[in-house]
BADO-338706 format. One record per residue (C-alpha): residue in three letters; x negated, y negated, z; residue number from 1; chain. Coordinates in nm, 2 decimals. Each point is the difference from the previous one (the first is absolute). Layout:
<atoms>
@resn = ALA | u = X | v = Y | w = Z | resi = NUM | chain = A
...
</atoms>
This chain:
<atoms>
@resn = UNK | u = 2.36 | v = -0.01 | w = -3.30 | resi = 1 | chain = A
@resn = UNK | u = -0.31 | v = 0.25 | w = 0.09 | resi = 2 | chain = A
@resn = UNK | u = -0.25 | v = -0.09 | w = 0.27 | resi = 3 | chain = A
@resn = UNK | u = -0.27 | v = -0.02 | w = -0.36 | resi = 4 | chain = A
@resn = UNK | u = 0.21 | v = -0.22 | w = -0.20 | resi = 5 | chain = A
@resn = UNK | u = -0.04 | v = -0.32 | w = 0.26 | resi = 6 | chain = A
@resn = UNK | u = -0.23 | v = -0.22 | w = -0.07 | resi = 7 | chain = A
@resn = UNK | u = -0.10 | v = -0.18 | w = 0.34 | resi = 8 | chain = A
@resn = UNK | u = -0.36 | v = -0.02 | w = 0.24 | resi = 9 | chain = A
@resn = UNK | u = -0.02 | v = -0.06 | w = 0.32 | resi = 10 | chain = A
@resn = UNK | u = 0.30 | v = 0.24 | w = 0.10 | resi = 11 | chain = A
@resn = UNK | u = 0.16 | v = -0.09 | w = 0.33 | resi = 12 | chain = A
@resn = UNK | u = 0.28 | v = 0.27 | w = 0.11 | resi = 13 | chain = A
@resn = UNK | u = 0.27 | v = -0.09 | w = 0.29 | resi = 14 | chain = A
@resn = UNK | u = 0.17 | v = 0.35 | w = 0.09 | resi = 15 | chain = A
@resn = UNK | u = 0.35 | v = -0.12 | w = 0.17 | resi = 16 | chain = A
@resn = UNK | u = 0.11 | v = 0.33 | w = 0.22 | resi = 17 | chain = A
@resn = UNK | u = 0.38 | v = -0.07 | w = -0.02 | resi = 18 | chain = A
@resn = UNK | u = 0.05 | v = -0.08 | w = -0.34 | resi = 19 | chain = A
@resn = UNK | u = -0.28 | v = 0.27 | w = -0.15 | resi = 20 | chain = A
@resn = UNK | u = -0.11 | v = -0.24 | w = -0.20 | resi = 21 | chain = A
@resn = UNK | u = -0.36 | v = -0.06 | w = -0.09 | resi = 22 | chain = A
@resn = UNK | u = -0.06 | v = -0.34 | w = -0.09 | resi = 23 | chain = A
@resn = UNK | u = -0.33 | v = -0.11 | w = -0.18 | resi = 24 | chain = A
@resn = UNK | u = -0.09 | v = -0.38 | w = -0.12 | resi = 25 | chain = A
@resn = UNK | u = -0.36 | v = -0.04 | w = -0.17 | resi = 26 | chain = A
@resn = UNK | u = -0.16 | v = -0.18 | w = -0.24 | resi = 27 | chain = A
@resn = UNK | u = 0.23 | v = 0.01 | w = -0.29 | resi = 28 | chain = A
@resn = UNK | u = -0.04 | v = -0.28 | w = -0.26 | resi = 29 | chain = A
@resn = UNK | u = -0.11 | v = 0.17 | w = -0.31 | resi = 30 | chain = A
@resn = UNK | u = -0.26 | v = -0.25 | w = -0.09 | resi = 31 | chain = A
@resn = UNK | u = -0.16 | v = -0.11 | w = 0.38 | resi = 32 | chain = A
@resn = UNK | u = -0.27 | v = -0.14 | w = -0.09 | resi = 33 | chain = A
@resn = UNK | u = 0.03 | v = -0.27 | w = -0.26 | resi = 34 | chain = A
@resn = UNK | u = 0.36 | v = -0.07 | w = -0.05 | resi = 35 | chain = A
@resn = UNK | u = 0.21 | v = -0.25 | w = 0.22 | resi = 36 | chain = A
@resn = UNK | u = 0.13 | v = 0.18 | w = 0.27 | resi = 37 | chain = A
@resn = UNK | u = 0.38 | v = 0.20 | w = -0.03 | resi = 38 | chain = A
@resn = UNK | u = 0.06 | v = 0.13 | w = 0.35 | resi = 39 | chain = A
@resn = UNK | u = 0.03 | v = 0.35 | w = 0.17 | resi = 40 | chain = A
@resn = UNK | u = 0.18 | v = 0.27 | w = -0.06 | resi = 41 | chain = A
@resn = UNK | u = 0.12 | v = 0.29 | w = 0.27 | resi = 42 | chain = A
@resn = UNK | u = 0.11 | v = 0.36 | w = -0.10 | resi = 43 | chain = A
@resn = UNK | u = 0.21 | v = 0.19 | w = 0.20 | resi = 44 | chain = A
@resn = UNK | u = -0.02 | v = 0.41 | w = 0.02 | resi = 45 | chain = A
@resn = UNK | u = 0.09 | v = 0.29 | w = 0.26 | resi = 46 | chain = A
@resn = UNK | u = -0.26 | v = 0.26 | w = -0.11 | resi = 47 | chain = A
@resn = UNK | u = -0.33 | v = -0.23 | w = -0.12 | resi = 48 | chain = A
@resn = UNK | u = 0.03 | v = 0.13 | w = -0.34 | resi = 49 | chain = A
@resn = UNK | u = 0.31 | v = -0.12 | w = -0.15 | resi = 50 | chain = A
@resn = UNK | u = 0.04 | v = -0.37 | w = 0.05 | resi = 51 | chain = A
@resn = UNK | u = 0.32 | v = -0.26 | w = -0.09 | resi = 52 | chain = A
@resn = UNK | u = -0.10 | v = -0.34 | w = -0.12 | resi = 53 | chain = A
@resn = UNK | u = -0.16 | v = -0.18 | w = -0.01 | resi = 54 | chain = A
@resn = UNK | u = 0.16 | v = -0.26 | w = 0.17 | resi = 55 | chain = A
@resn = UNK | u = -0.10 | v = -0.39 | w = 0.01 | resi = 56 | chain = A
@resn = UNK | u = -0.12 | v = -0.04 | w = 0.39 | resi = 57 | chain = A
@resn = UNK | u = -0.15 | v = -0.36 | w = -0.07 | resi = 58 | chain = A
@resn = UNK | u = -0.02 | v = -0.29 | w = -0.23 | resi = 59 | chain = A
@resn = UNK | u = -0.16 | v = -0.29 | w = 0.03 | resi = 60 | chain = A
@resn = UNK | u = 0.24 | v = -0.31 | w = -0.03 | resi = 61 | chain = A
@resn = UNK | u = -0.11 | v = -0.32 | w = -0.21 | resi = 62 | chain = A
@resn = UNK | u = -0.17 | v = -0.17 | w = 0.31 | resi = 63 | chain = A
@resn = UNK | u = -0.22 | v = 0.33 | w = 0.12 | resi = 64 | chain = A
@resn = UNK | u = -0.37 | v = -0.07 | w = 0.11 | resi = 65 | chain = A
@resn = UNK | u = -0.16 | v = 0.24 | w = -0.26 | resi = 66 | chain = A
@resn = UNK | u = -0.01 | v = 0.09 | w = -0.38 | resi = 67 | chain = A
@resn = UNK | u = -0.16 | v = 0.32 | w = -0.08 | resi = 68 | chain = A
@resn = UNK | u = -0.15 | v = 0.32 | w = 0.22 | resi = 69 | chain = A
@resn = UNK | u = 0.27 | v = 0.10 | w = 0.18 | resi = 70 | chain = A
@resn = UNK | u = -0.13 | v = 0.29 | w = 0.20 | resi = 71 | chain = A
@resn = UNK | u = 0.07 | v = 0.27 | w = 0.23 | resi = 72 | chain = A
@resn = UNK | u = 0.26 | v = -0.07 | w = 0.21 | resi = 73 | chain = A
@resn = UNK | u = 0.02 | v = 0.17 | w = 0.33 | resi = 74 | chain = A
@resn = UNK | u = 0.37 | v = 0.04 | w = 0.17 | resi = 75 | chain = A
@resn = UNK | u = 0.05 | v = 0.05 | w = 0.34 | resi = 76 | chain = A
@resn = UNK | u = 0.34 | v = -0.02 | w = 0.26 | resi = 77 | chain = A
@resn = UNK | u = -0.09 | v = -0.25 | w = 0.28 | resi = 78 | chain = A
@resn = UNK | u = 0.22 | v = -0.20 | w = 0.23 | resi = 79 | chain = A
@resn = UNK | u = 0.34 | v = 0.09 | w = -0.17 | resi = 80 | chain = A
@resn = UNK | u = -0.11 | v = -0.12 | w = -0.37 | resi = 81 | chain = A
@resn = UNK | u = -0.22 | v = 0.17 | w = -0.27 | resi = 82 | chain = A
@resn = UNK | u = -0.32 | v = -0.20 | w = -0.06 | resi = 83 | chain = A
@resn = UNK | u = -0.21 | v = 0.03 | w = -0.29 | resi = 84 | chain = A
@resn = UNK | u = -0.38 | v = -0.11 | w = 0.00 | resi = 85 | chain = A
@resn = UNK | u = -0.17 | v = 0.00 | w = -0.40 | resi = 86 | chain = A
@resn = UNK | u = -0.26 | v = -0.19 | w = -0.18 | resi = 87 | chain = A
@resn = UNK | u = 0.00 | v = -0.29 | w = -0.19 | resi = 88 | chain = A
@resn = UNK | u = -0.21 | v = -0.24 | w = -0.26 | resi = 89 | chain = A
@resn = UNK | u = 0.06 | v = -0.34 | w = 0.05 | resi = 90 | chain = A
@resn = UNK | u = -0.12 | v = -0.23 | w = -0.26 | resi = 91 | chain = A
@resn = UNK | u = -0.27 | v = -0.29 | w = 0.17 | resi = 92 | chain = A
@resn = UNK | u = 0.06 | v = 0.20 | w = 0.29 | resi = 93 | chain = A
@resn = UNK | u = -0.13 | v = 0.37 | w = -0.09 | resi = 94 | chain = A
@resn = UNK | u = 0.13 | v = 0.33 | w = 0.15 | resi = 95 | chain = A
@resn = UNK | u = 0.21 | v = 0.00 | w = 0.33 | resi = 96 | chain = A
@resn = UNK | u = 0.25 | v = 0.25 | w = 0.22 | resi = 97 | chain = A
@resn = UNK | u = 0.30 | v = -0.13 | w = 0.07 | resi = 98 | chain = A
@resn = UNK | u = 0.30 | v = 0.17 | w = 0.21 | resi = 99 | chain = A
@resn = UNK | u = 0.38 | v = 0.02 | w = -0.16 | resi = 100 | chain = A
@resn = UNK | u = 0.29 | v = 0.09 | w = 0.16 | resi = 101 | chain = A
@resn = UNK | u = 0.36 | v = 0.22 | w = -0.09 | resi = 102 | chain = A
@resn = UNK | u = 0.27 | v = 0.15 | w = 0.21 | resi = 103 | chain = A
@resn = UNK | u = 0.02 | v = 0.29 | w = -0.24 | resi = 104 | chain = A
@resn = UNK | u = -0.31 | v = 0.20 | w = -0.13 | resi = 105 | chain = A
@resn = UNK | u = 0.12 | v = -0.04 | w = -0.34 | resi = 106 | chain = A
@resn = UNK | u = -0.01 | v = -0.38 | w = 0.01 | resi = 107 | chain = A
@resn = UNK | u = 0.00 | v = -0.26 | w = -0.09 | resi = 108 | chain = A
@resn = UNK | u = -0.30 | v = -0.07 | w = 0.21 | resi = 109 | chain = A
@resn = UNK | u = -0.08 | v = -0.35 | w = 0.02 | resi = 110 | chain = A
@resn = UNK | u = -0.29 | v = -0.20 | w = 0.12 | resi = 111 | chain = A
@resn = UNK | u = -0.01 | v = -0.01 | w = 0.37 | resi = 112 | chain = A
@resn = UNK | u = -0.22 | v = -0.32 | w = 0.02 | resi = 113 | chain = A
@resn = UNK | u = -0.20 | v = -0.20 | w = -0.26 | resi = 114 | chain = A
@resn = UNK | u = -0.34 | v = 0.07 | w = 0.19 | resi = 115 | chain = A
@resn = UNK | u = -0.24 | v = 0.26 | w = -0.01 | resi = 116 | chain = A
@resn = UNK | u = -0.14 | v = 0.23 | w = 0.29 | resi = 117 | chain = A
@resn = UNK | u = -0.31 | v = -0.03 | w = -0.10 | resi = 118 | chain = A
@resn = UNK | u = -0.22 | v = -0.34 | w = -0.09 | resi = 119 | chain = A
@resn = UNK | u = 0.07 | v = -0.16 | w = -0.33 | resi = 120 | chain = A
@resn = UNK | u = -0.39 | v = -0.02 | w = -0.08 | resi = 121 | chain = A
@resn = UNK | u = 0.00 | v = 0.36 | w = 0.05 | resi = 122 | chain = A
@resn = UNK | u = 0.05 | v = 0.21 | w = -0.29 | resi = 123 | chain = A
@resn = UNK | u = 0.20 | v = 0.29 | w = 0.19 | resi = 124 | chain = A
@resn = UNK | u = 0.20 | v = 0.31 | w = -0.09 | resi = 125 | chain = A
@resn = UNK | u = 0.21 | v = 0.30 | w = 0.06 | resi = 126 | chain = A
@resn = UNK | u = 0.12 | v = -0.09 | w = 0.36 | resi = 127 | chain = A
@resn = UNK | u = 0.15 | v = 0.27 | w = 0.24 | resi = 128 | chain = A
@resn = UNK | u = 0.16 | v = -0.06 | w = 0.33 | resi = 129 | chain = A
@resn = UNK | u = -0.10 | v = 0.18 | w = 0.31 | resi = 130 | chain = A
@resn = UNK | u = 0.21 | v = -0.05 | w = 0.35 | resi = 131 | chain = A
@resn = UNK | u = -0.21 | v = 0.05 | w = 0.29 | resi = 132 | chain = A
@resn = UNK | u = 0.13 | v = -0.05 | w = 0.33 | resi = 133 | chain = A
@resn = UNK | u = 0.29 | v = -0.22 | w = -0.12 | resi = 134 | chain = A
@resn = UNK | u = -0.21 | v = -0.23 | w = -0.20 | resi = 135 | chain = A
@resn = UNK | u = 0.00 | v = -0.03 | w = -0.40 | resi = 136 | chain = A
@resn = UNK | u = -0.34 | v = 0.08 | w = -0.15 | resi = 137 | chain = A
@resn = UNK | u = -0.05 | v = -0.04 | w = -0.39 | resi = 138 | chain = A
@resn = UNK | u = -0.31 | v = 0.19 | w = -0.12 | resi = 139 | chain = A
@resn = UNK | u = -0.14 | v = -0.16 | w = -0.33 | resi = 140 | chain = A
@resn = UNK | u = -0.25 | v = 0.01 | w = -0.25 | resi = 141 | chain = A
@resn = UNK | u = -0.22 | v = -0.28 | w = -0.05 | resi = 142 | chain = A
@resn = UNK | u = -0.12 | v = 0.04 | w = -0.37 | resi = 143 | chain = A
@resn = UNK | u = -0.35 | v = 0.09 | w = -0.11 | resi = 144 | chain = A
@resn = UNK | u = 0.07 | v = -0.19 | w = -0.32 | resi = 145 | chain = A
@resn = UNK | u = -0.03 | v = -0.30 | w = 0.23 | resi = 146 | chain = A
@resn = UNK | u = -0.26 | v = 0.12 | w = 0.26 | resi = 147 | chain = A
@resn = UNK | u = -0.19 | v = 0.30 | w = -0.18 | resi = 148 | chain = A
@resn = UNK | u = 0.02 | v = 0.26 | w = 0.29 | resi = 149 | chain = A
@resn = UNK | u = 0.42 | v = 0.00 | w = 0.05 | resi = 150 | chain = A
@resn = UNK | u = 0.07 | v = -0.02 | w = 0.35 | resi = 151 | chain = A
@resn = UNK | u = 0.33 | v = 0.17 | w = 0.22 | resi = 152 | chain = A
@resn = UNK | u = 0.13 | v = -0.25 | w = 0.23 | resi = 153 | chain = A
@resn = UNK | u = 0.26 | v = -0.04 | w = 0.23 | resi = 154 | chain = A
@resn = UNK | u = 0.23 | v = -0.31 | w = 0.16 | resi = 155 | chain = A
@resn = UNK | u = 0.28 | v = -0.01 | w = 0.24 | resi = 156 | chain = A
@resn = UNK | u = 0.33 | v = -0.15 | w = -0.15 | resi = 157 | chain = A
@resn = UNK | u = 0.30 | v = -0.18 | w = 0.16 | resi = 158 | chain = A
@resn = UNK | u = 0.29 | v = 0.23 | w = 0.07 | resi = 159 | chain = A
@resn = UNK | u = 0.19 | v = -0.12 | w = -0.25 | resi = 160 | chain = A
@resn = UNK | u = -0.28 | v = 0.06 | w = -0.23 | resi = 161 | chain = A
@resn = UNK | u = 0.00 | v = -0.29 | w = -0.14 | resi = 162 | chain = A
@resn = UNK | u = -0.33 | v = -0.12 | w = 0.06 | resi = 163 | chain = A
@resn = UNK | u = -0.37 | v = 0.09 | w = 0.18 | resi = 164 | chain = A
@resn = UNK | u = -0.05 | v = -0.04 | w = 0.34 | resi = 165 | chain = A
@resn = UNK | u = -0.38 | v = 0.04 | w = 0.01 | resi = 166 | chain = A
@resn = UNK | u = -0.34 | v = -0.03 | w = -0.17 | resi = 167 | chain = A
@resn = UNK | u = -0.03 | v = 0.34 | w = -0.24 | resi = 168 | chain = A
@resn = UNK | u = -0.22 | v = 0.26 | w = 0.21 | resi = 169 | chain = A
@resn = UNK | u = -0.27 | v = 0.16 | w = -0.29 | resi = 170 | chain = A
@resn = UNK | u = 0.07 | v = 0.39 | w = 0.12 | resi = 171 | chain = A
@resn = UNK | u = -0.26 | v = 0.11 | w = -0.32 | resi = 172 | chain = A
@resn = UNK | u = -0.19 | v = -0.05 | w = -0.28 | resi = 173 | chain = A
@resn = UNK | u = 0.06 | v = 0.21 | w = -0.29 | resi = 174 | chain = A
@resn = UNK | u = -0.40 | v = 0.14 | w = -0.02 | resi = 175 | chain = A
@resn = UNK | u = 0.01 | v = 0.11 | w = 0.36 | resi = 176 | chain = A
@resn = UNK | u = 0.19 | v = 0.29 | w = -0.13 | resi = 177 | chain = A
@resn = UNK | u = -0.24 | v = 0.24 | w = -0.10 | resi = 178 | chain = A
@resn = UNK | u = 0.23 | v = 0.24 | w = -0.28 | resi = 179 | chain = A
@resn = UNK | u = 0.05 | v = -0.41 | w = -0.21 | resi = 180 | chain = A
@resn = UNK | u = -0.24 | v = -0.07 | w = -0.29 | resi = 181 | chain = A
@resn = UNK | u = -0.07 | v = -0.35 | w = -0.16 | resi = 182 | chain = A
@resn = UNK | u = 0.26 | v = 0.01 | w = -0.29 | resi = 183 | chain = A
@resn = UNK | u = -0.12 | v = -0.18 | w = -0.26 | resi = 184 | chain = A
@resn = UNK | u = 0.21 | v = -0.13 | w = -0.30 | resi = 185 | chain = A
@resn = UNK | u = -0.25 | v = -0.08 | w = -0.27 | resi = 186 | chain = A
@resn = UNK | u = 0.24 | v = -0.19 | w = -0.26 | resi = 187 | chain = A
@resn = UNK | u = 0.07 | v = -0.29 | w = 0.23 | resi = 188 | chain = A
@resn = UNK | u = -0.31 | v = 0.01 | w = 0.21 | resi = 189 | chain = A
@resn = UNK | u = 0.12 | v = 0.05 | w = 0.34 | resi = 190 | chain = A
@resn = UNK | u = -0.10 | v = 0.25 | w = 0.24 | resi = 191 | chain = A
@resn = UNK | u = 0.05 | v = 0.05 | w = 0.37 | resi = 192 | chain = A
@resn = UNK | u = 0.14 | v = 0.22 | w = 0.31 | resi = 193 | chain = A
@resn = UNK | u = 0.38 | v = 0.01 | w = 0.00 | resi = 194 | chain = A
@resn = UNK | u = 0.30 | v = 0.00 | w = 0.24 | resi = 195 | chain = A
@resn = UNK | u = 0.35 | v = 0.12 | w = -0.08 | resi = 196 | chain = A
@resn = UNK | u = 0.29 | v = 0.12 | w = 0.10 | resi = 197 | chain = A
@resn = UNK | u = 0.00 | v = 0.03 | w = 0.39 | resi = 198 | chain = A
@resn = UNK | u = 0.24 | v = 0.20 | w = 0.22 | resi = 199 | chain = A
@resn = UNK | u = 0.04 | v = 0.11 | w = 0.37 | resi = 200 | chain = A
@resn = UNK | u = 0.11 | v = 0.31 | w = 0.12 | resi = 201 | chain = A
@resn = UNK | u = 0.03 | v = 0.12 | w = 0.36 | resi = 202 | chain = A
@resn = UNK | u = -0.16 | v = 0.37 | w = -0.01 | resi = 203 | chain = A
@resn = UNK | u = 0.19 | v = 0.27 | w = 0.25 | resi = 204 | chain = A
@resn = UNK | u = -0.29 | v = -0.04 | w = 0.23 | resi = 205 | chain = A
@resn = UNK | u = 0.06 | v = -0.37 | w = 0.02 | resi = 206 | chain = A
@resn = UNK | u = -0.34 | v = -0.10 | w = -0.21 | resi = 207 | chain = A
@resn = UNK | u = 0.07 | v = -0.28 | w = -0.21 | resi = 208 | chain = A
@resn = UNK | u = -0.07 | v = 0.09 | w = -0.32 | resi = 209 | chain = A
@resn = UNK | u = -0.04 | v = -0.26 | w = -0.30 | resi = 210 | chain = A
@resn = UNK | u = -0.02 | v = 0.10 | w = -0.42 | resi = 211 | chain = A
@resn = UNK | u = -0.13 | v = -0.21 | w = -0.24 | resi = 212 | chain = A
@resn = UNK | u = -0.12 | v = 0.01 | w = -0.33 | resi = 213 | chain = A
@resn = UNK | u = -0.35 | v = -0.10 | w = -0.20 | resi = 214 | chain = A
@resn = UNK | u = -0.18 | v = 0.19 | w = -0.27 | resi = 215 | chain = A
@resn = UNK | u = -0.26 | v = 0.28 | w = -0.02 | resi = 216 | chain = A
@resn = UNK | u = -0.16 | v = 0.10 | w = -0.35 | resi = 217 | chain = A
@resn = UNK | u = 0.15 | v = -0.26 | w = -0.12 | resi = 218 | chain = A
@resn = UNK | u = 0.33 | v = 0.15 | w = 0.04 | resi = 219 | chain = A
@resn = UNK | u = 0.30 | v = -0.13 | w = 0.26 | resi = 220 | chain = A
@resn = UNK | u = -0.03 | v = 0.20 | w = 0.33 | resi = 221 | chain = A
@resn = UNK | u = 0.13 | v = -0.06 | w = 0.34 | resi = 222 | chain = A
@resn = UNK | u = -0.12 | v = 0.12 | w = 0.34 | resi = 223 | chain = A
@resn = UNK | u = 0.08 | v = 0.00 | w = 0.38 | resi = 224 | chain = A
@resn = UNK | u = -0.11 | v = -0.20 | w = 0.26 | resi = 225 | chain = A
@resn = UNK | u = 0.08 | v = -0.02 | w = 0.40 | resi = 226 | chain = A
@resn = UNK | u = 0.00 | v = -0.23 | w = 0.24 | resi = 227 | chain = A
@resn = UNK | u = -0.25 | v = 0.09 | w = 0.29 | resi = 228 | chain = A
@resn = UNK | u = 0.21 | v = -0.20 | w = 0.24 | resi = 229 | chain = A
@resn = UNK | u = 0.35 | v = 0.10 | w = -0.11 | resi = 230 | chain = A
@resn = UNK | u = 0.03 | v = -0.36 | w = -0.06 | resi = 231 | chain = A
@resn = UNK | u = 0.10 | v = -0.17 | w = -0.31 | resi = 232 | chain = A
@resn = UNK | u = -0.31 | v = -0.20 | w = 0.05 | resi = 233 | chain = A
@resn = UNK | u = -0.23 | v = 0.26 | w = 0.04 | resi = 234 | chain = A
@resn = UNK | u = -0.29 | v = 0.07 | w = -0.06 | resi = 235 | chain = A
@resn = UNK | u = 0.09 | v = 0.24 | w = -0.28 | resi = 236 | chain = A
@resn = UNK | u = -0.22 | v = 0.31 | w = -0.11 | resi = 237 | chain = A
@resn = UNK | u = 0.03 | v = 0.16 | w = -0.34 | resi = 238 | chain = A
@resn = UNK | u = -0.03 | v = 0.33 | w = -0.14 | resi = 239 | chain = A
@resn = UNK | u = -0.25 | v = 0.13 | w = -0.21 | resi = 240 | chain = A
@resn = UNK | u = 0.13 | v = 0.12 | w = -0.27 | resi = 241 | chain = A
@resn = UNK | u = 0.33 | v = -0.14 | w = -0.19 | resi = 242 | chain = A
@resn = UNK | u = 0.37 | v = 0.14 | w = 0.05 | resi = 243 | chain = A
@resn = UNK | u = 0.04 | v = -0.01 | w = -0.34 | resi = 244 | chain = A
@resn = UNK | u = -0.25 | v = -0.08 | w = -0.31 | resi = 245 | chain = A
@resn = UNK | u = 0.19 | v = 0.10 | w = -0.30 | resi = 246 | chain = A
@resn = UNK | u = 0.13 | v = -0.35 | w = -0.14 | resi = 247 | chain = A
@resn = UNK | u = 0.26 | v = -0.07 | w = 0.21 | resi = 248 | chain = A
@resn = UNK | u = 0.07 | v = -0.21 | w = 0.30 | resi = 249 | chain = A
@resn = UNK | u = 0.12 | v = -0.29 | w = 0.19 | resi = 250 | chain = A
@resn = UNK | u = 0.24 | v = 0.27 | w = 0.28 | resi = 251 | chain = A
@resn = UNK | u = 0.23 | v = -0.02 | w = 0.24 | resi = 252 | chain = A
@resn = UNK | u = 0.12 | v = 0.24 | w = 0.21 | resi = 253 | chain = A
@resn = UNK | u = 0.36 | v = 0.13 | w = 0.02 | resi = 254 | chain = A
@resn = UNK | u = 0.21 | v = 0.35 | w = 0.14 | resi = 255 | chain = A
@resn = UNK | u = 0.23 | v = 0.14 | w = -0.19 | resi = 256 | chain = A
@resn = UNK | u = 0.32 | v = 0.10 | w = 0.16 | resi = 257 | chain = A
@resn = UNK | u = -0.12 | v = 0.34 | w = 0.11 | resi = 258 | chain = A
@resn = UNK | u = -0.35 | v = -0.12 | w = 0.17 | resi = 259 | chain = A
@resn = UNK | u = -0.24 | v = 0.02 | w = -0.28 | resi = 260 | chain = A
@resn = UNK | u = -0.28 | v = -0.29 | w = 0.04 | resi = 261 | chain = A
@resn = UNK | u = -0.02 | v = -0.13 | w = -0.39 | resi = 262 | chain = A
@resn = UNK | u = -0.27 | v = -0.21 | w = -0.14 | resi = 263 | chain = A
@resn = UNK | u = 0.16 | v = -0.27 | w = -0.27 | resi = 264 | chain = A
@resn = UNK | u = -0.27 | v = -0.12 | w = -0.28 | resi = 265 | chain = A
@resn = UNK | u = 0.02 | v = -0.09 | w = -0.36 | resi = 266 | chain = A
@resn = UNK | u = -0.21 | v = 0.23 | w = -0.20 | resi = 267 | chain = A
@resn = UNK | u = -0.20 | v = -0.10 | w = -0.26 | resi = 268 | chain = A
@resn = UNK | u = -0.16 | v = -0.32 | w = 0.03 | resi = 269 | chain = A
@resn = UNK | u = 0.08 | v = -0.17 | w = -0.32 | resi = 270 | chain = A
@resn = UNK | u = 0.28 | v = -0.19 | w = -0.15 | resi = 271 | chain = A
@resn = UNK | u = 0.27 | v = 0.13 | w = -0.14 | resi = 272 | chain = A
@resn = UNK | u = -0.05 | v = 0.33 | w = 0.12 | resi = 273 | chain = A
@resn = UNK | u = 0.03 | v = -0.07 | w = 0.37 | resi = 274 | chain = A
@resn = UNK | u = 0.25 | v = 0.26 | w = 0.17 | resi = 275 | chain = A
@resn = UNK | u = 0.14 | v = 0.11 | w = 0.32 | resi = 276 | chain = A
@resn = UNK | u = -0.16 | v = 0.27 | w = 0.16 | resi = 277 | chain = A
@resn = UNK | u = 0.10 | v = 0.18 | w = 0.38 | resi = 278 | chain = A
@resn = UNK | u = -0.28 | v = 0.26 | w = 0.13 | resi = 279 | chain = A
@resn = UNK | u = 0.13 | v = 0.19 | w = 0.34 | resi = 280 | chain = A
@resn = UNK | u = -0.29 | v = -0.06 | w = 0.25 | resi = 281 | chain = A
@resn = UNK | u = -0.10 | v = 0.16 | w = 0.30 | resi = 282 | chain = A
@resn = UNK | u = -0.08 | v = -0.14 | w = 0.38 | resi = 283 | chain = A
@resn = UNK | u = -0.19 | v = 0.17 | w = 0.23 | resi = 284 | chain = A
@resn = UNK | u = -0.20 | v = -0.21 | w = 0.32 | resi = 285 | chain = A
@resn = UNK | u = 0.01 | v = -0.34 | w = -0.18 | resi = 286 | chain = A
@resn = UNK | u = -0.13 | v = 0.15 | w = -0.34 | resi = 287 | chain = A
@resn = UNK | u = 0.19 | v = 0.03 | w = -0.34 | resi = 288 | chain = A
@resn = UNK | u = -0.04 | v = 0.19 | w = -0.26 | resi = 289 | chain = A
@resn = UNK | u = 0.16 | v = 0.11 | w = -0.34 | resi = 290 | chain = A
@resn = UNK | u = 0.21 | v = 0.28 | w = 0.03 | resi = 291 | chain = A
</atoms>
């Protein structure tokens, strides 16, 4: 199928040199809000455009933590498996990020232990892993549904991943950003700063670069920010104005096989329309910008 006929947000691509495949996981149950939770999906394609699948990459089985909000899993090769870190609602026990495992990036992945890397009180989201110097980071969004100015943490996990290994380190708060606005949602009376969507990536001059996404004009946006230290832990600077303000967000960072730095976001905003979208960037001295 074309690249505009998936449905899916929070689009995270794995390029695999030797098999020129691109594979890409995301959000993809079609109701992911509301509805008990289905699984994830992964898609396969060797040009980003034309994609086979999709193909079923996880589902729970009758004794899973969670029931609904299955979110954005992220898929990375570590230690000789394929780990997967997503989001999950847990009734009595709200949302959590759990870590599954698979010898095969089509699946099935299953879960890798019944904890969660971040605390249970916490309600937390949209985990990446980092590793720094040998040692597994997961970067996480503590919610501003919960706190009111959403927060971008980070913990050290187990190398197994299996579990945290330390207290969460607060790298941010949403409002010290200054291209986020308050986004208010008037029909259920919440309003607040918000986190989503964090990545790393390692610029050619070795600044560590990290995109995440909030809103501006009450529209999805995300932006850059770098660590002054180099240093998962920071402290971390941000830029003024937003990567990219045009209802779209929560990126990742990928190469296609020739070199090209792509951004990954789903574009627009709003369910059911949500669809893939890959936007060649440029890097010059740490910065990024669209090409």
């Amino acid at each position: 199928m074309k690249r505009e006929d998936i449905h899916i947000r929070d689009p995270f691509v794995v390029p695999v040199h030797n098999e020129g495949i691109y594979y890409m996981y995301g959000t993809t149950d079609r109701d992911c809000w509301n509805a008990p939770g289905v699984g994830f999906d992964v898609y396969k394609s060797t040009n980003l455009e034309d994609w086979g699948g999709p193909y079923p990459a996880f589902r729970p089985s009758s004794g899973f933590r969670a029931e609904k909000n299955f979110w954005a899993p992220e898929v990375y090769r570590y230690s000789g498996k394929y780990y997967m870190v997503a989001s999950f609602f847990a009734k009595g026990k709200g949302r959590g990020i759990q870590s599954l495992v698979s010898q095969s990036l089509l699946g099935p992945f299953v879960p890798n232990s019944k904890d969660v890397l971040a605390p249970e009180e916490w309600e937390c989201l949209d985990g990446t892993l980092y590793i720094e110097e040998q040692t597994p980071w997961m970067i996480f969004c503590h919610e501003w549904v919960q706190i009111g100015d959403g927060t971008i943490c980070a913990v050290k996990l187990s190398n197994d991943l299996k579990r945290a290994i330390s207290e969460p380190i607060e790298l941010f708060k949403a409002s010290f950003a200054p291209w986020v606005e308050l986004l208010v949602i008037e029909n259920v009376g919440l309003e607040g700063y918000v986190t989503d969507g964090p990545f790393l990536y390692r610029a050619s001059d070795n600044q560590l670069l990290m995109i995440w996404s909030s809103f501006r004009n009450q529209k999805y946006a995300l932006g850059v920010a770098r660590s002054v230290t180099g240093s998962v832990t920071g402290p971390w600077m941000h830029d003024t104005q937003p990567l990219f303000s045009e209802d779209g967000g929560h990126g990742m960072l990928f190469k296609t096989f020739d070199g090209q730095l792509m951004l990954s976001i789903h574009k627009p905003n709003n369910s059911p329309s949500e669809r893939p979208m890959f936007l060649a960037l440029n890097e010059t001295d740490g910065k990024l910008w669209l090409k």
